[in-house]
C-alpha positions in Angstrom: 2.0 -46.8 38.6 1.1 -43.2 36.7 3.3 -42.4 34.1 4.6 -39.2 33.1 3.2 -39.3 30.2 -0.7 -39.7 32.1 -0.1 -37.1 34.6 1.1 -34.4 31.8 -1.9 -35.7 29.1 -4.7 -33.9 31.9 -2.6 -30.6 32.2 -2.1 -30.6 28.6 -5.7 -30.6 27.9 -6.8 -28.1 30.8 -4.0 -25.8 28.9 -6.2 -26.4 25.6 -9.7 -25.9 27.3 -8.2 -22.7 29.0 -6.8 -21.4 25.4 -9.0 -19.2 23.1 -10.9 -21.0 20.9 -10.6 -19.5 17.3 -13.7 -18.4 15.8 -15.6 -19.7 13.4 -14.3 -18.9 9.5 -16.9 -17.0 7.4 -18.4 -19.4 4.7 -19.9 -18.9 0.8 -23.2 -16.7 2.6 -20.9 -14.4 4.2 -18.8 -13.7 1.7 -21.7 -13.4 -1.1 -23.5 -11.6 1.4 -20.1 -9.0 1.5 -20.3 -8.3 -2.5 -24.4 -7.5 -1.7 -22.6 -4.6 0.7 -20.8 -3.4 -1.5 -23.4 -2.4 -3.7 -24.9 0.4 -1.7 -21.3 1.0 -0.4 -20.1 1.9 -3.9 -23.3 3.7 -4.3 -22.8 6.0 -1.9 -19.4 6.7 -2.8 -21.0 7.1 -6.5 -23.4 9.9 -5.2 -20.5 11.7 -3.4 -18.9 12.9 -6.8 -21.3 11.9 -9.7 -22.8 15.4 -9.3 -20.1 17.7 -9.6 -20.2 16.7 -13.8 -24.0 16.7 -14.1 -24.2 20.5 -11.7 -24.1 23.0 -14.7 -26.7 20.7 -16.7 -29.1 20.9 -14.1 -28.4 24.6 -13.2 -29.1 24.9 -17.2 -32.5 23.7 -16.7 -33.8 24.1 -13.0 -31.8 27.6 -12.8 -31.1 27.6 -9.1 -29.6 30.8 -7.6 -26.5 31.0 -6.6 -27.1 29.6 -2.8 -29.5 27.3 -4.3 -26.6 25.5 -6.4 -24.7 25.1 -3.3 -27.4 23.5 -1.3 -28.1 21.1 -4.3 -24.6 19.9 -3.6 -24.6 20.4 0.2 -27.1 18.8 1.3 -27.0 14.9 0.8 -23.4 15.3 3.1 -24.9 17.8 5.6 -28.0 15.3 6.6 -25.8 12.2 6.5 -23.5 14.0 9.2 -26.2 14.7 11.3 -28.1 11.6 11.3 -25.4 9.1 11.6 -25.5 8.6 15.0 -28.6 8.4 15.4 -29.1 5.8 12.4 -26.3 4.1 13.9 -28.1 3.4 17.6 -31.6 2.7 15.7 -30.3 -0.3 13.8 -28.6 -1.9 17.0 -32.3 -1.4 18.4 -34.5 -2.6 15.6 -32.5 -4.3 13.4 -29.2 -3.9 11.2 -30.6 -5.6 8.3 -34.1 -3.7 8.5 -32.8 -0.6 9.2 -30.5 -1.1 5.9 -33.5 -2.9 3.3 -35.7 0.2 4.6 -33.2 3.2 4.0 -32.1 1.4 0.7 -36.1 1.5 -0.3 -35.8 5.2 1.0 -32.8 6.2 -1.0 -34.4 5.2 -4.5 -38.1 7.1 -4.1 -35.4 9.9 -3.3 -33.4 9.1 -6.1 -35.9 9.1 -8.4 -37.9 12.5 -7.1 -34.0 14.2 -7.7 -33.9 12.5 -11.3 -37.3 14.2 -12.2 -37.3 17.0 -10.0 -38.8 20.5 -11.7 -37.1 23.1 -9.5 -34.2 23.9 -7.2 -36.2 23.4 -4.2 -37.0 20.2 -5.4 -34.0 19.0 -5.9 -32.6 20.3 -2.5 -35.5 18.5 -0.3 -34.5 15.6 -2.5 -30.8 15.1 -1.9 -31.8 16.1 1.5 -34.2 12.6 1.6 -30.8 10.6 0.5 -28.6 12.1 2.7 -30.9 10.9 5.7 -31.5 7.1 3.8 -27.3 7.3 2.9 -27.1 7.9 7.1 -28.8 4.7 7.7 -26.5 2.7 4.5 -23.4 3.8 6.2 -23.7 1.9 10.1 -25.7 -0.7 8.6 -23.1 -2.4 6.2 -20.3 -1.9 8.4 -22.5 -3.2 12.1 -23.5 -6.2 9.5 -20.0 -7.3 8.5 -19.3 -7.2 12.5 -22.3 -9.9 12.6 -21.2 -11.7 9.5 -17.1 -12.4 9.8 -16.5 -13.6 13.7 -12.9 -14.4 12.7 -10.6 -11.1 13.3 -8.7 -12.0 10.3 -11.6 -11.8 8.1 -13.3 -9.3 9.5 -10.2 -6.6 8.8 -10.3 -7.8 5.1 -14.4 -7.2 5.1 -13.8 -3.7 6.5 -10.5 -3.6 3.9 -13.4 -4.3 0.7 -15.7 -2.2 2.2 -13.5 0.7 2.3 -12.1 0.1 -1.2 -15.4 -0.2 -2.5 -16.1 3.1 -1.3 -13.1 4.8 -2.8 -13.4 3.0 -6.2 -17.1 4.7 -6.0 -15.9 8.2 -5.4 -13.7 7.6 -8.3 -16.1 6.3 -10.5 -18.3 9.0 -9.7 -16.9 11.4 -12.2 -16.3 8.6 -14.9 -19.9 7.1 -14.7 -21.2 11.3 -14.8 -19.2 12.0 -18.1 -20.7 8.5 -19.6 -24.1 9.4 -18.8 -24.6 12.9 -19.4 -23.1 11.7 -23.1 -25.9 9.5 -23.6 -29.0 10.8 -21.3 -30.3 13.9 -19.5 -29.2 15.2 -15.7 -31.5 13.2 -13.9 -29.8 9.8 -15.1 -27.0 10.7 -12.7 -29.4 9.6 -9.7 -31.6 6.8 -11.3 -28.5 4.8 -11.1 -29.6 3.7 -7.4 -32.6 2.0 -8.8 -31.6 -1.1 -10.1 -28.5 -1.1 -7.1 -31.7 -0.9 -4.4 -34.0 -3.8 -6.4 -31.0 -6.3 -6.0 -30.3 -5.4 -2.8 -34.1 -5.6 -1.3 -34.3 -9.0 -3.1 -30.9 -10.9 -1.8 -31.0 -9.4 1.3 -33.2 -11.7 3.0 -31.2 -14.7 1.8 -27.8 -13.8 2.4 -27.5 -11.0 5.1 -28.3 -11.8 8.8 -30.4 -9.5 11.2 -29.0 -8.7 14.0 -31.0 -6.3 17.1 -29.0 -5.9 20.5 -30.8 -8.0 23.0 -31.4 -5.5 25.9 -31.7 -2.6 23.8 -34.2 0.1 24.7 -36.4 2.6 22.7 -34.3 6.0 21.4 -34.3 8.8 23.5 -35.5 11.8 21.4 -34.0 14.4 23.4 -30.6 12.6 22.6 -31.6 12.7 19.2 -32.5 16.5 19.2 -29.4 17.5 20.7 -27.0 15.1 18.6 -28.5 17.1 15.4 -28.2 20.7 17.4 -24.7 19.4 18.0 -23.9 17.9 14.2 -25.7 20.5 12.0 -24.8 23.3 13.1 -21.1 22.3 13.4 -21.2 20.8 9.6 -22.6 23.6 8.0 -20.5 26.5 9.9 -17.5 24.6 8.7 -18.8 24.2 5.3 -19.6 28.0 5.7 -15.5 28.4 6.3 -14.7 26.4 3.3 -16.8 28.7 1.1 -16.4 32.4 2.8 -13.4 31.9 5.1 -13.4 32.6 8.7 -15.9 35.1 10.4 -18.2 35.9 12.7 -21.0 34.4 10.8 -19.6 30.7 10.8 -17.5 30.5 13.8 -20.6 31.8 16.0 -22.6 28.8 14.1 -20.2 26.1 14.9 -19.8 28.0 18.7 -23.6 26.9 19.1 -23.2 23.3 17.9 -20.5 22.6 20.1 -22.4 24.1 23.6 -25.1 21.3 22.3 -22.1 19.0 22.1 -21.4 19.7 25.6 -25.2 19.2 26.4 -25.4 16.1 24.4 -22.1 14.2 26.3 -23.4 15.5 29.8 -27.1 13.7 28.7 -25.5 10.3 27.4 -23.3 10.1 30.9 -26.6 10.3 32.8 -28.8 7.8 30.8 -28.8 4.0 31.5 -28.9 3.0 27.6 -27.5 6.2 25.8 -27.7 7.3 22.2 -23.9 6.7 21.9 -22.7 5.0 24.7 -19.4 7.6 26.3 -17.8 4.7 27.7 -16.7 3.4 24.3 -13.8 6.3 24.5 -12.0 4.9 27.8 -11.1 1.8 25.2 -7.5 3.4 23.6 -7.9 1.2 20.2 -11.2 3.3 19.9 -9.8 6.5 20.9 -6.7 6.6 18.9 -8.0 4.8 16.3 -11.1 7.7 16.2 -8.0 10.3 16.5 -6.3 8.8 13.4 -9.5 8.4 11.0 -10.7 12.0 11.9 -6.7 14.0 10.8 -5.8 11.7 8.5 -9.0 12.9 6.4 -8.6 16.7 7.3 -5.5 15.8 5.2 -6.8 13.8 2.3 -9.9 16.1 1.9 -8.2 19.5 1.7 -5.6 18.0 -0.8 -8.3 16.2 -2.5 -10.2 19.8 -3.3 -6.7 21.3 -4.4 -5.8 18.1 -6.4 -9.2 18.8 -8.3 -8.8 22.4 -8.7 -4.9 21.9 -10.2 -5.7 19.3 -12.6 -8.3 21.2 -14.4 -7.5 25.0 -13.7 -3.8 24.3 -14.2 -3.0 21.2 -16.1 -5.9 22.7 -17.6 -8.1 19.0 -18.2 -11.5 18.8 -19.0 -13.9 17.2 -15.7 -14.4 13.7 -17.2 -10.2 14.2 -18.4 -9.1 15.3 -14.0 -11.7 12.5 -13.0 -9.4 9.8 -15.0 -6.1 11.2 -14.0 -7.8 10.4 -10.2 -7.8 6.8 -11.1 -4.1 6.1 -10.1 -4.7 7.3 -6.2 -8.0 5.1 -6.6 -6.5 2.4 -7.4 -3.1 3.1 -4.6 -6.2 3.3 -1.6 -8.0 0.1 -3.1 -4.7 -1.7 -2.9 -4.0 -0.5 0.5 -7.8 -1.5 1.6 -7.3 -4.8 0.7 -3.6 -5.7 1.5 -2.9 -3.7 4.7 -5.7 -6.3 6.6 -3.5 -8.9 5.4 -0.2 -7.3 6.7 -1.8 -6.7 9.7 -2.2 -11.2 10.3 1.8 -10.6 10.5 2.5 -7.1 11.7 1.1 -5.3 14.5 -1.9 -2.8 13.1 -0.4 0.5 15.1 3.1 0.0 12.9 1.5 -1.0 9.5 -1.1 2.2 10.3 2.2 4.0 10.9 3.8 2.9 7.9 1.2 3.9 5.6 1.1 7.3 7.1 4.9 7.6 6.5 4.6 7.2 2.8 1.8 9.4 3.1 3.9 12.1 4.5 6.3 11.3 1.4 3.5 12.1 -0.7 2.8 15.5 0.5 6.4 16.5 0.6 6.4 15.5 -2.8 3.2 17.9 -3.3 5.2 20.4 -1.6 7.5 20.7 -4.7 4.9 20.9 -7.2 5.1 23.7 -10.2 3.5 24.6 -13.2 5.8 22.8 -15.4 5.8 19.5 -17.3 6.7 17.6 -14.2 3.5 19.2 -12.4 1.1 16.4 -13.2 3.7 13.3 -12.2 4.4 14.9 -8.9 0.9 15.8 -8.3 -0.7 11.8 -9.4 2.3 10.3 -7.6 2.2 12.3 -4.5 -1.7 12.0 -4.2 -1.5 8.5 -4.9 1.0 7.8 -2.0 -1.8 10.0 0.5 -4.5 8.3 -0.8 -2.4 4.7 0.1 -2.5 6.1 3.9 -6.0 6.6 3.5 -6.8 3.4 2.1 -4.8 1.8 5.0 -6.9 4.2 8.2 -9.9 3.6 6.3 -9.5 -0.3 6.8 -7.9 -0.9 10.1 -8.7 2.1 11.7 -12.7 1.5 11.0 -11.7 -2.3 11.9 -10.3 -1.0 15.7 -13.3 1.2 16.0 -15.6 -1.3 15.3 -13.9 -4.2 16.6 -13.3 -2.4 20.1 -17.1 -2.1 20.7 -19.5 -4.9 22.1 -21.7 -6.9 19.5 -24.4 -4.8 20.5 -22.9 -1.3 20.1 -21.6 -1.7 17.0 -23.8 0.0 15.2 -23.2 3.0 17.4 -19.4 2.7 17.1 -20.0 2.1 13.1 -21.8 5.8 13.2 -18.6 7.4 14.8 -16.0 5.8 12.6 -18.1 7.6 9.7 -19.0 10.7 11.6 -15.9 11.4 12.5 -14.1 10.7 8.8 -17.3 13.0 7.1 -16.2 15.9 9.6 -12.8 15.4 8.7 -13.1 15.6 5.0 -15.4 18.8 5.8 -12.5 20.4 8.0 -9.5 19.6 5.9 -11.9 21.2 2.9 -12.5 24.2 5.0 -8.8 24.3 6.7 -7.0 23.4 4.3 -8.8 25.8 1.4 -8.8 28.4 3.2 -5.0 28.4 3.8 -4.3 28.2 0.7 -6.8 30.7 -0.5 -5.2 33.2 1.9 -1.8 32.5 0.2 -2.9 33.0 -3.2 -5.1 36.3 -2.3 -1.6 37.8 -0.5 0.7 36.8 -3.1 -1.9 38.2 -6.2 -2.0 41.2 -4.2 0.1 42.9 -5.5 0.3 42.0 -9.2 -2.9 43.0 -10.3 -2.7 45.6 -13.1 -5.0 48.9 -11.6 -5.8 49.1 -15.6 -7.9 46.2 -15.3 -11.9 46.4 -14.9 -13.4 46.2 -11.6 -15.1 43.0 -12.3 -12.1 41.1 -13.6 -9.5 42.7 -10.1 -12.0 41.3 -7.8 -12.3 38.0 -10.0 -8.4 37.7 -9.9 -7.9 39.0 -6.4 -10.4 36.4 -5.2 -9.4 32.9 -6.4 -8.4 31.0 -9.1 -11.6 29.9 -10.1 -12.5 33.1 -10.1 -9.9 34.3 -12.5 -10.3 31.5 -15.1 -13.2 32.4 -15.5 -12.5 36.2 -16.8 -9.2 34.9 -18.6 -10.1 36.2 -21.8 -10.3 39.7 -20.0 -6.7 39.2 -18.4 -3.4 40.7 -19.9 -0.9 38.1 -21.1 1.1 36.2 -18.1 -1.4 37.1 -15.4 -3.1 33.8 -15.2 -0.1 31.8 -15.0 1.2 34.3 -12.2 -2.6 33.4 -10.6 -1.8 29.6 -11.3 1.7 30.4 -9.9 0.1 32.0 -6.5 -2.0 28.8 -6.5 0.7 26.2 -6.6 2.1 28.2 -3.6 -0.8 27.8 -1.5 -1.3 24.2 -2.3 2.4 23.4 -1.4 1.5 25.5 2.0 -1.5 23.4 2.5 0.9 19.8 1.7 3.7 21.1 4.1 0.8 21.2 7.0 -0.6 18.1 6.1 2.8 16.3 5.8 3.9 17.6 9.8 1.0 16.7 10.7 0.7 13.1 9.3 3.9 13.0 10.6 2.5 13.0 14.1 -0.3 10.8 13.5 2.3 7.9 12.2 3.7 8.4 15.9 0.5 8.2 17.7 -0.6 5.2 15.8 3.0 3.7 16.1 3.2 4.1 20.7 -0.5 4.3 21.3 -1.6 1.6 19.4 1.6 -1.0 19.7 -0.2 -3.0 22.4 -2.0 -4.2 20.2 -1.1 -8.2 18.7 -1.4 -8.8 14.9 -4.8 -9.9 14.1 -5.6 -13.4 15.4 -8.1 -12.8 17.3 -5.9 -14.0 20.7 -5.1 -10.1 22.2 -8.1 -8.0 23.4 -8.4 -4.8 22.0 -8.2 -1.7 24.7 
């Protein structure tokens, strides 16, 4: 006779056979092979800044015009926006791990042509070379930490280090610039990659896989043309706005981009193995999770320019001096990176997304109050610090649902958009968010510049506060602190707008994504 013990001991193991199996854990390679990502992660978040200390050097020695200077600084972030995608799909075709050892190679003969560059023309083709090698660093590391950590839980926390070791880059940058320009000439600033690249061509082969999709096949160009008639345009008419403001100029340029936007998304629908594949956005995770990356930077990268721009034309700190005082917010996203994968094991990732963003909005409420005062630079490192913790916490999970959400074989492609789509929004929150507050401080100098004062110096102190530091020896007593004065307002403006609408991406990220489990690895993401 069958006992109940024999007839429940088949049903019981059915039940297991039928239960997800969990993956594999990541061993010593993996991890190893994570700390050789970070290198050209931290690199390229090194690049991002380290220039801004070593620009008046150079422009002492190459003596680029005025549009020159900005293009030496432009033009490593407008070729990484518009090759991303594009680098994205070619890895997933010929290789994540070629595609990475060969840009790496590519960045360094670029970095060292900038180092010993002998004109401004140079120098622009230059950081124009890196900013098409920095699109293919970008997909590369994050499609290869897809391929390296199978186990959701340890795949969050890659994308967590990987996003930290970004930030602690871009706040480096400034540090590593002072250091260097003390010791060595301009071009030190870019040989920096050198040494980076060398380790990272040689340990590559031993500790990162390779990884091509299966079925892939070859690019379509036309995609490619249009995704760069789409990208460029769009990048530089918003970096256009961020210099000039808004006008006819700019908007028409970012008016054609977006028609070969149009062109582009009609193309991919129609082709059997697209450039970026349009069905990715039915999946919600990816959608909302896209939504979330792209506002919460507009945020961070308007208040990061007017953080900047307070420290040193208010607080009144040297470059190397602001870069420091950045440090705290580092170090509040680097924390975030790396703990909010870990609260996510516990916590659904929609709420602890949501609950970073609320402290965020605390932050720029906090900004909102900021004065010229003593307490100025508390409220200012505090309140940035608790933005940059809601960054550190989008830049982890929300890059782990957008990655995560795509097939093995796409995730290259859905790599490209998680970094497209933060570049445009540090671009628009820069040109947004600036020009706000450059409208506020323009309408409330209006009216309290002396006539006695020389034409020059009005139109200096009517146009910004860079402007009029830089004639303050020319100013009657009181007027730059009114100037300063007219810029705190704008900033607070600018903080006010960033904290209503944070406030509305906590909420989105809070219902849209709650249907999503804490990661285990046992709920699908859609």
């Amino acid at each position: 006779m069958i006992s109940q013990n024999e007839l429940e001991l088949p049903l019981s193991t059915m039940a297991a056979d039928l239960a997800p199996s969990p993956a594999a854990a990541a061993g010593a390679r993996e991890w190893l092979g994570l700390a050789l990502l970070a290198l050209p992660t931290v690199l390229l978040g090194l690049d991002l800044t380290l220039l801004h200390l070593a620009l008046p050097a150079l422009a002492a020695d190459l003596q680029p015009t005025s549009m020159q200077a900005l293009w030496i600084m432009d033009a490593y972030g407008f070729m990484i926006a518009g090759f991303l995608i594009t680098m994205g799909t070619l890895g997933d075709r010929i290789g994540r791990r070629k595609l990475l050892m060969m840009g790496a190679a590519a960045f360094a003969v670029a970095s060292v042509l900038a180092a010993f560059s002998t004109s401004a023309v140079m120098l622009i083709a230059a950081r124009g070379l890196l900013g098409i090698a920095g699109a293919t660093l970008m997909p590369s590391t994050l499609a290869l930490i897809t391929n390296m950590f199978a186990d959701p839980r340890q795949r969050a926390l890659g994308f967590g280090i990987w996003a930290t070791m970004f930030a602690l880059g871009m706040a480096l940058g400034p540090i590593v610039g002072g250091v260097l320009l003390t010791h060595f000439w301009w071009g030190a600033a870019f040989l920096i990659a050198v040494p980076v690249v060398g380790l990272l061509l040689l340990l590559a082969p031993v500790l990162l896989p390779e990884y091509r999709a299966s079925q892939a096949g070859k690019l379509d160009m036309p995609s490619v043309g249009l995704s760069l008639a789409a990208m460029l345009p769009v990048v530089y008419g918003i970096k256009q706005v961020a210099k000039d403001g808004f006008g006819l100029h700019p908007v028409g340029v970012i008016a054609v981009g977006l028609v070969f936007a149009v062109l582009f998304v009609r193309r991919q629908k129609r082709l059997a193995d697209p450039l970026l594949d349009m069905s990715l956005f039915a999946n919600k995770a990816f959608s909302v999770a896209l939504t979330v990356l792209l506002f919460g930077l507009v945020a961070v990268g308007g208040t990061m320019l007017l953080v900047t721009q307070y420290l040193q034309l208010v607080a009144g700190f040297s470059p190397l001096v602001a870069g420091l005082w950045m440090g705290p917010p580092a170090l509040a996203m680097v924390a975030a990176g790396v703990t909010a994968p870990l609260i996510a094991r516990r916590v659904r990732p929609g709420f602890v997304v949501a609950g970073a963003l609320g402290l965020s909005v605390v932050g720029y409420l906090m900004l909102t109050q900021l004065d010229n005062g003593a307490s100025g630079l508390a409220i200012v490192v505090a309140g940035f610090s608790l933005a940059y913790l809601g960054l550190g916490t989008i830049a982890a999970l929300g890059t782990d649902l957008v990655v995560g959400s795509a097939p093995a074989d796409k995730a290259g492609s859905a790599s490209a958009m998680s970094e497209t789509v933060q570049d445009l929004g540090i671009s628009l929150g820069i040109a947004v968010l600036g020009s706000l507050a450059t409208a506020i401080y323009r309408r409330t100098m209006l009216d309290r510049i002396a006539e006695s004062l020389g034409r020059e110096a009005h139109e200096a102190v009517g146009d910004s506060l860079w402007a009029a530091s830089s004639v303050a020896s020319e100013l009657p007593a009181g007027l730059l602190a009114e100037a300063q004065a007219a810029f705190t307002a704008g900033f607070g403006a600018a903080a006010m707008v960033n904290a209503a609408g944070v406030s509305i991406l906590a909420v989105l990220a809070a219902v849209s994504l709650r249907h999503i489990g804490a990661i285990d690895g046992r709920e699908p993401r859609q």
